[in-house]
C-alpha positions in Angstrom: 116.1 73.5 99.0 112.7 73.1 100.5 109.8 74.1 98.3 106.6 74.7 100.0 104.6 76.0 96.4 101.4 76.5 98.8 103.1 78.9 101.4 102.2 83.1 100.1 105.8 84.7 100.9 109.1 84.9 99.0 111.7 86.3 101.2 114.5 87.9 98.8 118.3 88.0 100.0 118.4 91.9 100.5 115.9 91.9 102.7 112.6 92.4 100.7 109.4 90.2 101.5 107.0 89.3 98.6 103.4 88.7 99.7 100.8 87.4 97.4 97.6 88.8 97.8 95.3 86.4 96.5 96.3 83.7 98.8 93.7 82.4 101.6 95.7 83.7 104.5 96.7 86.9 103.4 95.6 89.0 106.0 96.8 86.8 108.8 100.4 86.5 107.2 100.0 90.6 106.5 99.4 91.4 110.1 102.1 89.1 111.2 104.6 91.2 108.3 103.6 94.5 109.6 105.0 94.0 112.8 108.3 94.0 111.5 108.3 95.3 107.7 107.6 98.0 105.9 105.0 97.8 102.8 107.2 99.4 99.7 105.1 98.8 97.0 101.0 97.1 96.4 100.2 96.1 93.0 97.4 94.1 93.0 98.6 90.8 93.2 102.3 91.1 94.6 103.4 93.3 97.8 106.8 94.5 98.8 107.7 94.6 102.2 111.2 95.7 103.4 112.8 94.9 106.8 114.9 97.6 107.7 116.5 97.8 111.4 114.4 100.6 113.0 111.1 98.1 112.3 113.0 95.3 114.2 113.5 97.4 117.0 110.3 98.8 117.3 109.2 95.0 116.8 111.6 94.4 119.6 110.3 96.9 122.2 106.4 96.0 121.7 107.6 92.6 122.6 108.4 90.7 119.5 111.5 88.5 119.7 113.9 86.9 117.2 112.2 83.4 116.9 108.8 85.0 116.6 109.9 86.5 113.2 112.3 83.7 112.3 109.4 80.7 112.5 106.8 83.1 110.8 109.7 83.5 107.7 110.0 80.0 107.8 106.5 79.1 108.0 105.2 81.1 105.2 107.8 81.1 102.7 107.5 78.8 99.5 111.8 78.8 99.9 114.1 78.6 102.3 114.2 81.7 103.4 118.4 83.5 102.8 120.7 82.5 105.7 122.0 86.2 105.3 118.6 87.5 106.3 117.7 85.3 109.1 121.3 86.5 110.4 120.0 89.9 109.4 116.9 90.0 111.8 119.0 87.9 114.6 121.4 90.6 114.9 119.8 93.5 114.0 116.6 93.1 116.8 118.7 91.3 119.2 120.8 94.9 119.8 117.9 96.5 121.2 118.7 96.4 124.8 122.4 95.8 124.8 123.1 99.3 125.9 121.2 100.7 129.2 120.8 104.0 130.2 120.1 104.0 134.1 120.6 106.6 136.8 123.5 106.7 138.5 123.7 105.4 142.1 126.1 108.8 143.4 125.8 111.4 140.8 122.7 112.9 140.0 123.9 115.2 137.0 125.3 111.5 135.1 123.9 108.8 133.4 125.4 105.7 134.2 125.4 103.1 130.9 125.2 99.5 131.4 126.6 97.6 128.4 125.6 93.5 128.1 129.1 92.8 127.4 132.5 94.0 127.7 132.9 93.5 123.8 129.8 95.7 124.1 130.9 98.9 126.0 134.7 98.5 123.2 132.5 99.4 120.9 130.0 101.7 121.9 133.1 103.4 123.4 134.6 103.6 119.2 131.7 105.2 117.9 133.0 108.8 117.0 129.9 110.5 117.7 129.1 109.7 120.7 132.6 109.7 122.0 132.7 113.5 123.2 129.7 112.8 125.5 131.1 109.5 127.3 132.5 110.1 130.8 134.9 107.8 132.7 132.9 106.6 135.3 135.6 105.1 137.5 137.4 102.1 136.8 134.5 100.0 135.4 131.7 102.0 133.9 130.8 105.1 131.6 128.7 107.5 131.8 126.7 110.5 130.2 125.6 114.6 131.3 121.6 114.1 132.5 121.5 116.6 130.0 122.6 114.9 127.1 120.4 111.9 127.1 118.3 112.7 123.8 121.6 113.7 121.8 123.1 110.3 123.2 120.2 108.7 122.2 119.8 110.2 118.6 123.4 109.3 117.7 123.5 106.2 118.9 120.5 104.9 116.8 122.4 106.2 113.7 125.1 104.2 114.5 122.9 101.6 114.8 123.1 101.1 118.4 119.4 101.5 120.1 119.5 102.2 123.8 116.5 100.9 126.0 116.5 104.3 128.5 115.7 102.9 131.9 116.7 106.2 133.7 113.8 106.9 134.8 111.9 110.2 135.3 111.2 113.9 137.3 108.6 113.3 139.2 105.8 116.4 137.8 103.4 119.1 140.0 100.6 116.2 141.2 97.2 116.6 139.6 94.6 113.8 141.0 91.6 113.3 138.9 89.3 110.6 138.3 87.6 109.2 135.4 84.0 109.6 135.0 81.1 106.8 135.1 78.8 109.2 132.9 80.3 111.7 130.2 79.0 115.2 130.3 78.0 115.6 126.9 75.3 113.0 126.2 75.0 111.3 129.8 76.1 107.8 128.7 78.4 105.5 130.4 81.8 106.6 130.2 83.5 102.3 129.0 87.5 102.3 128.3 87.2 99.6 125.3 90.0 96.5 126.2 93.0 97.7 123.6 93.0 101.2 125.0 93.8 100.3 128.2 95.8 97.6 127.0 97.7 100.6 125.2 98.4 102.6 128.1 99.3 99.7 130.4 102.1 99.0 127.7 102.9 102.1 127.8 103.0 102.5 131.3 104.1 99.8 132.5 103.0 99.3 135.9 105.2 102.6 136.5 108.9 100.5 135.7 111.3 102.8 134.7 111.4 101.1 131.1 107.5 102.6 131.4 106.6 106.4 130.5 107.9 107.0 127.2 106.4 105.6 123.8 104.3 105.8 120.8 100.7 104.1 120.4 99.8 103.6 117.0 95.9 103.4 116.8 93.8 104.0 113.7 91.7 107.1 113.2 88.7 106.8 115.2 89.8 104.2 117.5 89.4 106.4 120.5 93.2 107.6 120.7 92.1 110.5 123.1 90.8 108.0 125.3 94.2 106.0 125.5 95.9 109.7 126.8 93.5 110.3 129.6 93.9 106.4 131.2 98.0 107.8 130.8 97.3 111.0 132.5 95.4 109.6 135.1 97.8 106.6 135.4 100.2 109.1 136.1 98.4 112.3 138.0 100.9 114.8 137.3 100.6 118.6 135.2 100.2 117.3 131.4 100.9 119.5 128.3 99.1 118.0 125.3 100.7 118.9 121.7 97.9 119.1 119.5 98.1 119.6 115.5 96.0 123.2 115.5 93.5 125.1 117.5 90.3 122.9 116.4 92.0 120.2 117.9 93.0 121.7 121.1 89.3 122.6 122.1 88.1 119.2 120.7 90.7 118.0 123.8 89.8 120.4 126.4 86.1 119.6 125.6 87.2 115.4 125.5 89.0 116.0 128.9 86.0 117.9 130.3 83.7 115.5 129.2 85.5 112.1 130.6 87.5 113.8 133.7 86.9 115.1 137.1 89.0 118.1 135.6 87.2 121.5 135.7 87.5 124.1 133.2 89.6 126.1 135.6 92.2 123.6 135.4 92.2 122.2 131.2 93.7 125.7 129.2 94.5 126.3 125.8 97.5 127.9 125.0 97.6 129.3 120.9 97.4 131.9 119.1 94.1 133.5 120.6 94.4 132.4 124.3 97.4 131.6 126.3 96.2 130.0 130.0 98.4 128.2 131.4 97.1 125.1 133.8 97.3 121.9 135.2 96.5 120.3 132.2 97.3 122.9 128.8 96.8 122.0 125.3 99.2 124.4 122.9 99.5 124.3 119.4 102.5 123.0 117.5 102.2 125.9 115.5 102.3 128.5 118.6 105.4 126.7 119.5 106.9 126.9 116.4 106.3 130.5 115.7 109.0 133.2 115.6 109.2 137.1 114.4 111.5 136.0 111.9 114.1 132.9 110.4 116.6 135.4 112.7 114.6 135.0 116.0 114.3 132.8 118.6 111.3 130.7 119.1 108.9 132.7 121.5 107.2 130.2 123.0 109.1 127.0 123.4 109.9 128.0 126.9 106.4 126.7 127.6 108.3 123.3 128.0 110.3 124.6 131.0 108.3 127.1 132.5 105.9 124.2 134.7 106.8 121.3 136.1 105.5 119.2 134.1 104.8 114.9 134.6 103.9 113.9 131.0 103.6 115.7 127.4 101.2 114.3 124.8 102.8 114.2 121.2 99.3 114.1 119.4 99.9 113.4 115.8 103.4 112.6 116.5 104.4 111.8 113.0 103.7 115.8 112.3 106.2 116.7 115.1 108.1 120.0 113.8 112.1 120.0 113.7 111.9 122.9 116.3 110.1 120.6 118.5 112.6 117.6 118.0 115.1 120.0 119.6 112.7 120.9 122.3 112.1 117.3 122.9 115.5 116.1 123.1 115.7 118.1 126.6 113.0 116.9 128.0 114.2 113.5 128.2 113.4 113.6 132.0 110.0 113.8 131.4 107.4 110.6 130.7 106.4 111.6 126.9 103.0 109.8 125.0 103.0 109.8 121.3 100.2 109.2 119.7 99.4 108.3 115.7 98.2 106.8 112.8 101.0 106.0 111.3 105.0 105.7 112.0 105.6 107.1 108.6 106.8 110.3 108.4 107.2 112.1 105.3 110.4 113.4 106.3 112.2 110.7 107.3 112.7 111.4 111.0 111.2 108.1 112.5 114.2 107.4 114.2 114.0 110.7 115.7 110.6 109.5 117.0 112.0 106.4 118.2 115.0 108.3 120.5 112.9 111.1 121.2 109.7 110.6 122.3 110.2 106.7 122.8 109.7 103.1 121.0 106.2 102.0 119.4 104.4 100.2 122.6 101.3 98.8 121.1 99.1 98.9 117.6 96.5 97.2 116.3 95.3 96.9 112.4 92.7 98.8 111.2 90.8 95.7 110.0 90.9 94.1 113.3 89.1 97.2 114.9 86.8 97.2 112.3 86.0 93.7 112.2 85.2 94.3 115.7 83.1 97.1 115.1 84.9 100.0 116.8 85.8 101.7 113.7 83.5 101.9 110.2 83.6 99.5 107.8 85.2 101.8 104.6 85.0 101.4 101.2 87.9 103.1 99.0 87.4 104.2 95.3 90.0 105.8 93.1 87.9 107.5 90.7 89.6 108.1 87.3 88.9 111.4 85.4 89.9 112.4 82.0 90.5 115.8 80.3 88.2 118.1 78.6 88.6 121.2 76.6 92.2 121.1 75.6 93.0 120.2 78.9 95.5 117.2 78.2 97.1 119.6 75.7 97.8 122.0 78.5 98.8 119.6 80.6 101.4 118.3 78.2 103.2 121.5 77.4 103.5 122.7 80.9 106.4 122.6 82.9 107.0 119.5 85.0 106.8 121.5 88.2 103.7 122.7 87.1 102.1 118.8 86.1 101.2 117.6 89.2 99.4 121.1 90.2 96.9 121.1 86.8 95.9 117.5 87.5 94.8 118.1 90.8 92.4 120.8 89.7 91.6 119.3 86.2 88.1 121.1 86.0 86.5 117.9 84.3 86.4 116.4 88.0 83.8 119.0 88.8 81.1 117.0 86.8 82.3 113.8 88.5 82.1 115.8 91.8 78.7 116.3 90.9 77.3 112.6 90.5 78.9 111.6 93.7 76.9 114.7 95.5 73.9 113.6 93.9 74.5 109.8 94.5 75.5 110.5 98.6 72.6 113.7 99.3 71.7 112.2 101.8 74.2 111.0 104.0 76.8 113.7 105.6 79.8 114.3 103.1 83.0 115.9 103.1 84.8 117.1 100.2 88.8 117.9 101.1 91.0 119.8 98.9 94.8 121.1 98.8 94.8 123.8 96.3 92.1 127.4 97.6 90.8 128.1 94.5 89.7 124.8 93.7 87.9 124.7 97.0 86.5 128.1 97.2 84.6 127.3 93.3 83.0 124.1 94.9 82.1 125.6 97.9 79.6 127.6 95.4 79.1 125.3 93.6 76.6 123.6 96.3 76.6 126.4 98.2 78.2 125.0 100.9 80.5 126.0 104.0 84.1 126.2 103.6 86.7 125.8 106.7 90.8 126.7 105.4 93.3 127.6 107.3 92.4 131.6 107.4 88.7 130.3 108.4 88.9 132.2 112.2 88.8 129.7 115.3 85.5 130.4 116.6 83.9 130.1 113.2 84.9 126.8 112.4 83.6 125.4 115.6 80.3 126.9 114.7 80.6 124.9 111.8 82.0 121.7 112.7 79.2 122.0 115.7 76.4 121.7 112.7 77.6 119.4 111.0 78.0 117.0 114.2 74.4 118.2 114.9 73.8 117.5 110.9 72.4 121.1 110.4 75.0 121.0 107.6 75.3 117.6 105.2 78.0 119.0 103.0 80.7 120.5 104.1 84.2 121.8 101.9 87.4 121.6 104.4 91.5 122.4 103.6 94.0 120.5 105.0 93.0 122.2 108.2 90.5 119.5 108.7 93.6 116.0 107.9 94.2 115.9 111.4 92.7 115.4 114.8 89.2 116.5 113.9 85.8 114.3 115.7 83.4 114.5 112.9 81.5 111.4 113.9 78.5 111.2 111.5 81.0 112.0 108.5 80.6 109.2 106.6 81.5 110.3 102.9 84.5 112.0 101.9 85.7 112.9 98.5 88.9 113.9 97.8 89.4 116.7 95.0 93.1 117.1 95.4 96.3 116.2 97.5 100.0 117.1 98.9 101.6 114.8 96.2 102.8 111.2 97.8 102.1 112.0 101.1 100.8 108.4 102.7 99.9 110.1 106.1 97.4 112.5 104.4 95.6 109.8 102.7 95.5 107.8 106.4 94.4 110.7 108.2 92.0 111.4 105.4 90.2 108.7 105.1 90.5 108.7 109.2 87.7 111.4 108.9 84.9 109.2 108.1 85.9 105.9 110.3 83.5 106.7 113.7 81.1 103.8 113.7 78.3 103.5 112.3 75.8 101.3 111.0 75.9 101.4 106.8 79.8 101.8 106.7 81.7 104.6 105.3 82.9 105.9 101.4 86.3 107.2 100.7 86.4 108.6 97.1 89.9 109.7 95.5 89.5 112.0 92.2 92.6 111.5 90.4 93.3 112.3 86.6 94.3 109.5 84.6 97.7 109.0 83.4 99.4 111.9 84.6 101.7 112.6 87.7 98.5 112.8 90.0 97.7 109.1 89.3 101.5 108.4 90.0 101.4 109.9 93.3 98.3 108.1 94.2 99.6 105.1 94.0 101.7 106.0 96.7 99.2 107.6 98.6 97.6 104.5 98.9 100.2 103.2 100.6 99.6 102.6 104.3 96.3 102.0 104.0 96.7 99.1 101.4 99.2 97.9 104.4 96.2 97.9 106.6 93.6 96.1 104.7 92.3 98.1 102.7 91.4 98.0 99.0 90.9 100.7 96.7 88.4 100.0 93.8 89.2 101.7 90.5 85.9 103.7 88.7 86.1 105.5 85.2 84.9 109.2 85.6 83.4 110.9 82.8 85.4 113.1 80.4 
């Protein structure tokens, strides 16, 4: 056995990648691991990675091949890294692409597969769940129904079988539009930074058929909006946008308007107040979601089928609803953009992402954009907070269920709340919450604006409007405010209270503050201390820990 004592990684036989954090190359051997792996766990010193077969493929359809991973292993690890594994990876990331879906040369309603072997196509053909779908294609080849390509795909990738689709797409209503020199709003040149157009060219690729579906993964702040209008124009056909709620959707129209030869009587919102339909339409996943009952049918999905459209835009596509998923998997025909975050879903359906809407195509680390200076540079605190007035004593004879729920709105965190208004008053700071009541006693407590989720449309972007314009400098939000929201002078946020482990809240939180700007940016967790809230942090912290970042740990008072 070769020991290399200097090298940071241990590579365990069941797959599981140590990294030690301390090392001098950390970050470089970090990046190169999260290409591939999956960050488990980050104590301070040690973290676990996990490579798992839908990492390798997504690995495998950005580009990464077999030897990239195996030398890297090799490289860094103080052992030899298992045999088992390195056959692990080999096999695992060399199945992407085995099986083809193309169009068939006679037969417009089929799918003709191409397997890369005979051994290959014996057996795809023995998987039981896809069996029912195959057709005999003649003597040499199968086939599938056009209209069972996203089924196909989704049961294939459980059985561990990924399917590069190279059938290609319908061809959507044209819409030509250019992109501006000047944007509207503040009359400065309209630049497309290097990786987003790098993004969509991956994406897009050159219009191939292996082109038009995907995922880019971009960090909050790092222009993802941008990356969708280079795709749309790259393509020039109807586009509906998904967008995560009706804030969102006019911070696209006004995005598209601003950057676009698009007028306003071709971008139209379609939710729960307006409904226009156009060339380019932005709709809520919640409109599309929404039924009369569990009984009834969802009233608007038809919105998928009713235009011809040339590309959807999954914004947010980690938040995807299940409804959508089975939307999506007929729409297979259509060139589908994903954008996110993060791949992580809290649901488990990332394999669902992959079929569905398409492999990851591109990503870049949040350090790396902020190194460059096209995101903030963030600080992250976990502040600590204890009990006061029988508190603890409360917390200890309630019912588990009910744990998590008192820690989150332990009222001792109110005093630390105050230090850290005091300490930021004059830079512009947002304090996000889970839990109403909680939010609705800070709110007057500084006497500030509150935006939840019963906050009406209009009103909010009144609000959000002053505190872009920094008429406001404090400003209380719900969960309405996680996702898809330009606040780009935000650059303090303080976190009361969250949905338990999520890892994609804590991203798309701390995504609030990351616009650029000169003196950096604060991200402050309230957490009470030794209880279930501090357990569930940890696990918050998560994906950002993948990404570089570092959360300091503060005492609060009580």
């Amino acid at each position: 056995m070769h020991v290399r004592p200097d090298n940071p990684l241990i590579v365990q036989g069941d797959g599981k990648v140590l990294l030690e954090t301390k090392h001098a190359r950390y970050e470089e051997v970090r990046d190169f691991l999260s290409r591939f792996a999956e960050l488990e766990t980050s104590p301070e010193h040690l973290h676990t990675y996990r490579i798992h077969p839908l990492t390798l493929w997504n690995a495998a359809s950005s580009g990464m091949t077999r030897s990239e991973i195996v030398d890297g292993l090799r490289e860094w690890s103080k052992f030899d890294v298992p045999p088992d594994v390195l056959a692990q990876v080999g096999e695992t990331i060399e199945r992407y692409g085995l099986v083809k879906l193309v169009q068939h040369p006679d037969d417009r309603k089929l799918l003709r597969l191409e397997f890369s072997t005979a051994y290959v196509a014996k057996l795809v053909g023995q998987v039981k769940s896809v069996k029912e779908l195959l057709v005999e294609d003649g003597k040499r080849y199968l086939a599938i129904g056009g209209g069972h390509r996203g089924i196909f795909k989704q049961r294939m990738l459980a059985a561990g079988w990924p399917v590069e689709d190279l059938a290609g797409f319908i061809e959507g209503d044209p819409m030509p539009f250019t992109l501006r020199e000047t944007m509207v709003g503040n009359g400065k040149p309209f630049t497309i930074r290097d990786y987003q157009k790098t993004s969509a060219d991956r994406w897009f690729q050159d219009g191939r058929p292996a082109g038009g579906n995907g995922v880019i993964v971009l960090p909050c702040g790092a222009g993802k909006t941008i990356v969708a209008i280079v795709a749309m124009a790259k393509i020039g056909q109807k586009t509906l946008i998904l967008a995560t709620n009706g804030a969102a959707v006019n911070q696209w129209v006004r995005e598209i308007l601003d950057k676009t030869s698009l007028t306003a009587a071709q971008v139209g919102a379609y939710t729960g107040d307006e409904k226009n339909i156009r060339d380019v339409t932005v709709a809520t996943y919640q409109i599309l979601t929404w039924r009369a009952s569990r009984e009834s049918k969802f009233a608007h999905l038809h919105l998928f089928e009713d235009q011809n459209w040339g590309l959807i835009v999954y914004d947010e596509v980690h938040l995807l609803p299940a409804p959508v998923f089975g939307a999506t998997a007929e729409l297979q025909g259509r060139r589908r953009l994903g954008l996110t975050a993060t791949l992580v879903r809290e649901d488990g359906r990332e394999g669902d992402v992959f079929s569905l809407v398409g492999p990851k195509r591109f990503d870049m680390a949040w350090q790396t954009l902020e190194e460059s200076g096209f995101i903030a540079e963030a600080k992250c605190y976990e502040v600590r907070v204890g009990w006061k007035n029988g508190g603890a004593a409360a917390y200890e004879r309630a019912r588990e269920g009910e744990k998590f729920r008192l820690a989150a709105v332990n009222p001792a965190k109110l005093e630390v709340l105050d230090s850290l208004v005091k300490r930021h008053k004059e830079d512009n700071v947002l304090i996000i919450g889970t839990y109403l009541d909680q939010l609705h006693e800070i709110a007057r407590r500084y006497n500030a604006p509150l935006i939840t989720g019963e906050t009406p449309g209009p009103m909010r972007d009144v609000l959000f409007g002053k505190f872009r314009r920094s008429e406001i400098k404090l400003l209380v939000v719900s969960k309405v405010a996680n996702f898809s929201i330009d606040l780009p002078d935000a650059n303090v946020a303080m976190q009361v209270s969250g949905s338990f482990g999520s890892r994609q809240e804590e991203a798309q939180r701390l995504g609030r503050v990351l616009r650029p700007k000169k003196d950096g940016a604060h991200f402050y967790s309230l957490i009470t201390r030794e209880t279930k809230e501090q357990e569930f942090a940890m696990k918050r912290q998560l994906f950002l820990t993948e990404q570089g970042y570092r959360y300091y740990i503060q005492e609060g008072s009580a």
